[in-house]
C-alpha positions in Angstrom: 18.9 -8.3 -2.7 22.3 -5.7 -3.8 23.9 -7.8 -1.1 23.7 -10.9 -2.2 24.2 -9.8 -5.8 27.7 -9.1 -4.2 27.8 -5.7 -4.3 28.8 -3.2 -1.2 25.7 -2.2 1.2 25.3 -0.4 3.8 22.1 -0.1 5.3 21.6 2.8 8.2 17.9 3.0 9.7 17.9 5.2 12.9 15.3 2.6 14.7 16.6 -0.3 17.0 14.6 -2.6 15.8 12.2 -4.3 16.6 10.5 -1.1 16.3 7.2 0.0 15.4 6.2 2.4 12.6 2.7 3.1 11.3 1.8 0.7 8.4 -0.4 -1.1 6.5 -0.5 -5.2 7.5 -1.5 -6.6 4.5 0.6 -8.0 2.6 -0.6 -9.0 -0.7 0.2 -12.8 -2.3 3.0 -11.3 -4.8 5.0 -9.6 -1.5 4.8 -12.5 0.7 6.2 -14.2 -3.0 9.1 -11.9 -2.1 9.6 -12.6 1.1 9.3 -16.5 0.5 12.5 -15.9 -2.2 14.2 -13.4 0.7 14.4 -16.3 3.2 12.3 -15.0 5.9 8.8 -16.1 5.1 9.2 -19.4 7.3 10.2 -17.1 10.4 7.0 -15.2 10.2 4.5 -18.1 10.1 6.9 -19.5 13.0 5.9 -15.7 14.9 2.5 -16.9 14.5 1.2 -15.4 11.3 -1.7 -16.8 9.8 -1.4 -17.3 6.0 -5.2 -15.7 4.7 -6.9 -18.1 2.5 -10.2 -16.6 2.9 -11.3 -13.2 1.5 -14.5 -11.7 2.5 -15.7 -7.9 1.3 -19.2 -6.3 2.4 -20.3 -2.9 1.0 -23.2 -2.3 2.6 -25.4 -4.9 1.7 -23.1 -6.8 -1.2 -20.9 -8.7 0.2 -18.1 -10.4 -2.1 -16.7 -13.5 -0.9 -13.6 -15.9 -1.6 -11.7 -18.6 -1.2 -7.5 -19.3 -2.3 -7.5 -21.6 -4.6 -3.8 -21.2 -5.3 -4.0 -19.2 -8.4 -2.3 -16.5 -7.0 0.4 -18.7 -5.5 1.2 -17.7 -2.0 -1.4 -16.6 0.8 -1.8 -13.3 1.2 -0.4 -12.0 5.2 -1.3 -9.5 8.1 2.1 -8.8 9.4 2.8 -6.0 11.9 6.1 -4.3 10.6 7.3 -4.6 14.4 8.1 -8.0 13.3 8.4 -7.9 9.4 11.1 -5.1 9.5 13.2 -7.0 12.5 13.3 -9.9 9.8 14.1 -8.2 6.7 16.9 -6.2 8.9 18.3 -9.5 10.1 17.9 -11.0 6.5 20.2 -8.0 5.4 22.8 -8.3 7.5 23.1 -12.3 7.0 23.4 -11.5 2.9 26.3 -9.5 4.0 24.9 -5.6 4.1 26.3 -3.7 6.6 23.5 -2.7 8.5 23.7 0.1 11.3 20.5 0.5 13.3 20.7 3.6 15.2 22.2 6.0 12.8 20.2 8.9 11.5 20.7 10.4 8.4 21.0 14.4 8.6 21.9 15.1 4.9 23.4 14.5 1.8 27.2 14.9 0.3 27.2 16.1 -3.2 29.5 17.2 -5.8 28.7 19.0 -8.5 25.3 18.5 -8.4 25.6 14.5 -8.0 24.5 12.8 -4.8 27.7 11.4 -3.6 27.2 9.9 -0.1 25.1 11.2 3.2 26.5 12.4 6.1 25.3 10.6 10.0 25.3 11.7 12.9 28.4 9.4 12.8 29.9 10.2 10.5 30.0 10.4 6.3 29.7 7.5 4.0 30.6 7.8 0.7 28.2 5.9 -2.1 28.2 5.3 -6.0 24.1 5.7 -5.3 21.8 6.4 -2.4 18.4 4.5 -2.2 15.8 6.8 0.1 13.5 4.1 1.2 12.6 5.8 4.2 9.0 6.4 3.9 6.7 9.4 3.6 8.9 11.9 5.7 11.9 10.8 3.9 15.0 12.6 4.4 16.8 11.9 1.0 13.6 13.5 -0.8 13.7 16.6 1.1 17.8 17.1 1.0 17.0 16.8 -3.1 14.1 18.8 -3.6 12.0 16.0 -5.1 8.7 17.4 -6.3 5.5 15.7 -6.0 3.1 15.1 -8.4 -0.3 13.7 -8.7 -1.2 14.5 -5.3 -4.4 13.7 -3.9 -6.0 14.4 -1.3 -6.9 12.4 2.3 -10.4 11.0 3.0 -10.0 8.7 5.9 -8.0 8.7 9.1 -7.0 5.0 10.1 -6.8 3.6 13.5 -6.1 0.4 14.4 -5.4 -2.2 17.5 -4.4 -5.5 18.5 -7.2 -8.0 20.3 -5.8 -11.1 22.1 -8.2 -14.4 23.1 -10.1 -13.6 19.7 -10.6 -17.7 18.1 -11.3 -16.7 14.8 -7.4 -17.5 13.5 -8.2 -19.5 10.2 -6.9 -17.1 8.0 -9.9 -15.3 7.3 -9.2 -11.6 6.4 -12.3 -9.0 6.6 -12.6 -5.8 4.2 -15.6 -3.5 4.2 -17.2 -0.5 4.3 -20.6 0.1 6.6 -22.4 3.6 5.5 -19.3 6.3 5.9 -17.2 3.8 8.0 -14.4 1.6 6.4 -13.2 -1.6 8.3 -10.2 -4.2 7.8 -9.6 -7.1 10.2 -7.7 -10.3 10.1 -5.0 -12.4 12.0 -1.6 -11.1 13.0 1.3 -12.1 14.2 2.3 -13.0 17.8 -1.3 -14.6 18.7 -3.1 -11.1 18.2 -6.0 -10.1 15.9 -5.5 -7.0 14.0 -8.9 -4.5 13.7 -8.5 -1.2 11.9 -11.5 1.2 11.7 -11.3 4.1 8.6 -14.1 6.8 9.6 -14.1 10.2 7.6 -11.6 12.8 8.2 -14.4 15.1 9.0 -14.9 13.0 11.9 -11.6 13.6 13.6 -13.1 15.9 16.1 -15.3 13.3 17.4 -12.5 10.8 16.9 -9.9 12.6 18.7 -12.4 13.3 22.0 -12.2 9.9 23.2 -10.6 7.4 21.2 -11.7 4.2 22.8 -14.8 5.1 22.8 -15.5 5.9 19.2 -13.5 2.4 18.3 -15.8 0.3 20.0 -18.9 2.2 18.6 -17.7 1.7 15.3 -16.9 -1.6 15.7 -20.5 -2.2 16.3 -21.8 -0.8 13.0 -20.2 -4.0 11.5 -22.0 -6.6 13.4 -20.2 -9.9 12.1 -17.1 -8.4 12.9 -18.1 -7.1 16.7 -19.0 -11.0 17.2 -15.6 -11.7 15.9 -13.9 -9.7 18.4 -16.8 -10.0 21.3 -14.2 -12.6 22.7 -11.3 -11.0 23.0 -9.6 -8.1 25.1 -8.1 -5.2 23.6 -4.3 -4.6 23.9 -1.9 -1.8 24.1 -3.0 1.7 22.7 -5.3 2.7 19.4 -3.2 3.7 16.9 -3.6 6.0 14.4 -3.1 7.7 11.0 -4.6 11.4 9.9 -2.4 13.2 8.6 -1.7 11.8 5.4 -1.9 12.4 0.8 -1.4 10.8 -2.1 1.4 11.2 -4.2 3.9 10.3 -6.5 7.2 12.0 -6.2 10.3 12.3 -8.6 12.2 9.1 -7.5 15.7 9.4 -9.7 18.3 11.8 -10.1 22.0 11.9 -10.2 23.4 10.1 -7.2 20.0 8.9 -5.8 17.0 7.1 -6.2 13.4 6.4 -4.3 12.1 3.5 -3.5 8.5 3.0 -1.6 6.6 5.7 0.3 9.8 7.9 0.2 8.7 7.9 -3.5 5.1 7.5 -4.0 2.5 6.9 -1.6 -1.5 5.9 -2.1 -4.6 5.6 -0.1 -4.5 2.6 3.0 -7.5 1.2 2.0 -6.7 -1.6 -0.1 -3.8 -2.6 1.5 -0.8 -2.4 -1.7 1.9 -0.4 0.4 4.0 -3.3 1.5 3.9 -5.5 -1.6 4.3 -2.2 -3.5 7.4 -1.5 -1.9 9.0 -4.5 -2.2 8.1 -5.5 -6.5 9.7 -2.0 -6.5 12.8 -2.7 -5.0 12.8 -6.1 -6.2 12.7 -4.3 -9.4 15.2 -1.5 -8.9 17.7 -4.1 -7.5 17.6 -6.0 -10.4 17.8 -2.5 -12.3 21.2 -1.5 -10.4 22.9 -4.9 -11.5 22.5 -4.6 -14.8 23.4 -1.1 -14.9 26.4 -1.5 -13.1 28.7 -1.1 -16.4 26.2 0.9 -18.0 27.6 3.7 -19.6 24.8 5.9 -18.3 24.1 4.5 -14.8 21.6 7.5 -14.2 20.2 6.7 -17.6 19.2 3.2 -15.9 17.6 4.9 -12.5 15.3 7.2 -14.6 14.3 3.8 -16.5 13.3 2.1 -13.6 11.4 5.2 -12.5 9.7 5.6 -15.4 8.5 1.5 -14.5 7.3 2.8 -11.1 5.2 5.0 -12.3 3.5 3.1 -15.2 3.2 0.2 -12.5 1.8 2.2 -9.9 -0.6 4.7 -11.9 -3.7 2.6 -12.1 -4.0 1.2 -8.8 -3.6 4.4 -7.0 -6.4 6.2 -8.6 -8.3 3.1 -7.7 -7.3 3.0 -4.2 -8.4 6.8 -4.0 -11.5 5.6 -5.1 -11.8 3.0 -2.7 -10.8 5.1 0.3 -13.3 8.3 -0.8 -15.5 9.7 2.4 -18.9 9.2 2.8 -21.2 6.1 2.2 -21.0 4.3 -0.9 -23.4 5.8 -4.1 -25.9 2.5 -4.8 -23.6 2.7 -8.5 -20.6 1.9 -6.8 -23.0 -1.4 -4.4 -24.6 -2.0 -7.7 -21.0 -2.4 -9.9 -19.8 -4.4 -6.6 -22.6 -6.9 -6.7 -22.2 -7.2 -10.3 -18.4 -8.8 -9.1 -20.1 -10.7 -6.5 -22.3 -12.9 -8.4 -19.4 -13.8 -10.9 -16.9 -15.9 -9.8 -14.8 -15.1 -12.5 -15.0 -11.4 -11.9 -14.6 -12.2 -8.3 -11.3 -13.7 -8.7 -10.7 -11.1 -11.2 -11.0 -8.4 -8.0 -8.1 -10.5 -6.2 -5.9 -10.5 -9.2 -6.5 -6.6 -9.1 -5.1 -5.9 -5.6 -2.3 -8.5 -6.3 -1.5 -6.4 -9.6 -2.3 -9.6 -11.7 -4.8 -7.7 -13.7 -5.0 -3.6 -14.1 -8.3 -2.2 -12.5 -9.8 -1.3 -15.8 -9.9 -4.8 -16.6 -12.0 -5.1 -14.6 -14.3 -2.3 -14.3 -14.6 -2.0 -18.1 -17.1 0.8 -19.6 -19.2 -2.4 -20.3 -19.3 -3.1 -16.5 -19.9 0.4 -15.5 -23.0 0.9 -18.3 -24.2 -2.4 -16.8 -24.4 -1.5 -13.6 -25.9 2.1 -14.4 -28.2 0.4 -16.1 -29.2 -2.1 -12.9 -29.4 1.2 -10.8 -31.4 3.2 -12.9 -34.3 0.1 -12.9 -33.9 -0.6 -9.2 -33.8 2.9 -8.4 -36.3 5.2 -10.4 -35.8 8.0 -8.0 -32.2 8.5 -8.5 -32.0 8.2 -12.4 -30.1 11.8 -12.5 -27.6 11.1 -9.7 -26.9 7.8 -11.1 -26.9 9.1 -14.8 -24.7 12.3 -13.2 -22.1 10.2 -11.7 -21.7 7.9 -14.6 -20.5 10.8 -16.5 -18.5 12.0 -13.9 -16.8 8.7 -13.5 -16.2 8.6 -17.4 -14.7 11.9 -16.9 -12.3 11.1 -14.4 -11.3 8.3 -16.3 -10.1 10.9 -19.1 -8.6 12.9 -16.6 -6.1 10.4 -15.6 -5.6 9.2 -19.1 -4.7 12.8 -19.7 -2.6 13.5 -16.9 -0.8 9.7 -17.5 0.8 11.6 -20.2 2.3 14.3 -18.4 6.2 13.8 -18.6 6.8 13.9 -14.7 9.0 17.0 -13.0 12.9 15.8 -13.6 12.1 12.4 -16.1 14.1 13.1 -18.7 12.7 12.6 -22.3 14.1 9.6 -23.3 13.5 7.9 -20.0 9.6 9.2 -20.9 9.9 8.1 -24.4 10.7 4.9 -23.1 
């Protein structure tokens, strides 16, 4: 995006890419929007990605299901960064970045406090600003101390793998949660099928023991989507995520700037991290252009931070919802199945995840009393949980609001004032 904008880039990774790293697949309808304006949406459906034009969610027993009628523009896409990045590094170097692949990072140059540059392990480079987007162990975030904020904890490991032979390729993408065990499943690239399986962290033990075999037990706790698989043959290892939180972290500072997990990072379950991290740095390249001249260029930085933040906020409180351990409360099936039989609100949901609509426009305190309401008369017995976590949901909800307010570690006032 800076490239073709015309300004000096130089991009240093040190992968060789193709490479793998551990990522979310999904790629929500405003991403692949992205990529479609990037150039290199027409060489992944050539890699053999399936655009998803069918959405189906079960909790339990509601299940929520959709259809693309091209409200939301582009397909959503399951995409495994083994051949996203390779694009988007190729897409780079043809807008004229100077990308080196193979060069690590090992610290910062500074003067007087300001970010200046980072040194390689070939060598120094000197910059006017440095953009960390390397992910949750990012090395520009630990050379500047950036604090993190809002952090929450884990409640799922992930693990996921690749089927080939499986038949079902129309573009159907699978979300749920069984009892305690979350589930996501859809098409990929390169003829494979991609199955991820979210127990409990407290099950790690178990998990860890023998890997294979707890993947294919829990695969059959979701019946529909054993059957999808039942005709395929598993490939390459399991893959997995454990050791994770949620965060946001100070993303701006003199010299520097964060941009996607380097600078805030949520729950897997539904799927935002890609998308997220590229409306961010569409964002913050558009940010950088016009702040080019400005007479306070960090001034600019802290602004587009500030955006982050207020973009972000909602949706990762709800994806900490979503991912929570244990079996789903009959509140939370009850407020899903009150979705489910509204095709409104069910399109609603997908404007949610593709950040169309914020989460409590959706799950208003109307559609939370309705649904506490609807558990309380189909469930006489559990009037006091239900009643008890009712109030604790409102409470949480004030919680957030509260914390929302916080000015972050390092935003300065007027970039919090707006």
């Amino acid at each position: 995006m800076l490239a073709r904008r015309g300004l000096s880039v130089c991009v240093l990774d040190k992968a060789q890419f193709p490479s793998e790293t551990p990522s979310t697949h999904v790629i929500q309808p405003c991403g692949v929007q992205i990529l479609d304006q990037l150039g290199v949406l027409e060489q992944l459906l050539a890699a053999g990605t399936a655009p998803l034009d069918r959405f189906t969610m079960v909790n339990d027993d509601v299940r929520l299901e959709t259809t693309r009628d091209g409200s939301l523009g582009h397909p959503a896409l399951c995409v495994r960064r083994v051949t996203l990045d390779a694009q988007l590094v190729a897409a780079a170097s043809a807008a004229g970045a100077q990308v080196r692949t193979g060069s690590r990072v090992t610290g910062l140059l500074t003067e007087r406090d300001r970010v200046t540059g980072v040194r390689t392990d070939q060598g120094a480079i000197r910059a006017r600003l440095v953009v960390g987007a390397d992910g949750r162990h990012s090395t520009v975030a630990a050379a500047v101390g950036a604090p993190e904020y809002h952090v929450s904890p884990p409640g799922r490991l992930a693990a996921w793998g690749y089927y080939e032979g499986v038949a079902d390729r129309d573009g159907h993408l699978r979300f749920g949660r069984v009892g305690e065990t979350g589930f996501l499943a859809g098409p990929t690239d390169g003829d494979l099928y991609m199955v991820a399986v979210a127990p409990d962290l407290t099950r790690q033990p178990e998990f860890d023991a023998d890997r294979v075999r707890y993947f294919t037990a829990a695969l059959r706790i979701w019946p529909e989507l054993a059957d999808v698989v039942g005709g395929g043959q598993r490939v390459g290892p399991i893959r997995v995520v454990s050791k994770w939180h949620g965060y946001f972290r100070r993303s701006a500072g003199p010299g520097w700037v964060l941009v996607g997990d380097a600078g805030h990072f949520k729950d897997f379950t539904p799927g935002q991290g890609i998308s997220d991290a590229l409306r961010q740095a569409e964002q913050l390249a558009y940010t950088i252009e016009n702040a080019l001249d400005a007479l306070d260029f960090d001034a600019a930085m802290q602004s587009w931070w500030r955006w982050r933040d207020e973009d972000a906020y909602e949706m990762y409180w709800f994806a900490s919802l979503m991912g929570r351990p244990g079996a789903a409360s009959p509140l939370t099936n009850r407020l899903l199945r009150e979705v489910s039989t509204d095709a409104e609100a069910t399109g609603s949901f997908l404007r949610v995840l593709n950040h169309d609509l914020r989460p409590s426009q959706l799950f208003t305190p109307a559609l939370l009393a309705r649904a506490t309401a609807g558990t309380v008369r189909d469930e006489p017995g559990r009037i006091v949980a239900t009643l008890k976590e009712a109030l604790a949901s409102t409470k949480e909800n004030v919680r957030q609001a509260r914390h929302k307010r916080r000015r972050p570690p390092g935003m300065t006032k007027t970039a919090w004032r707006g």
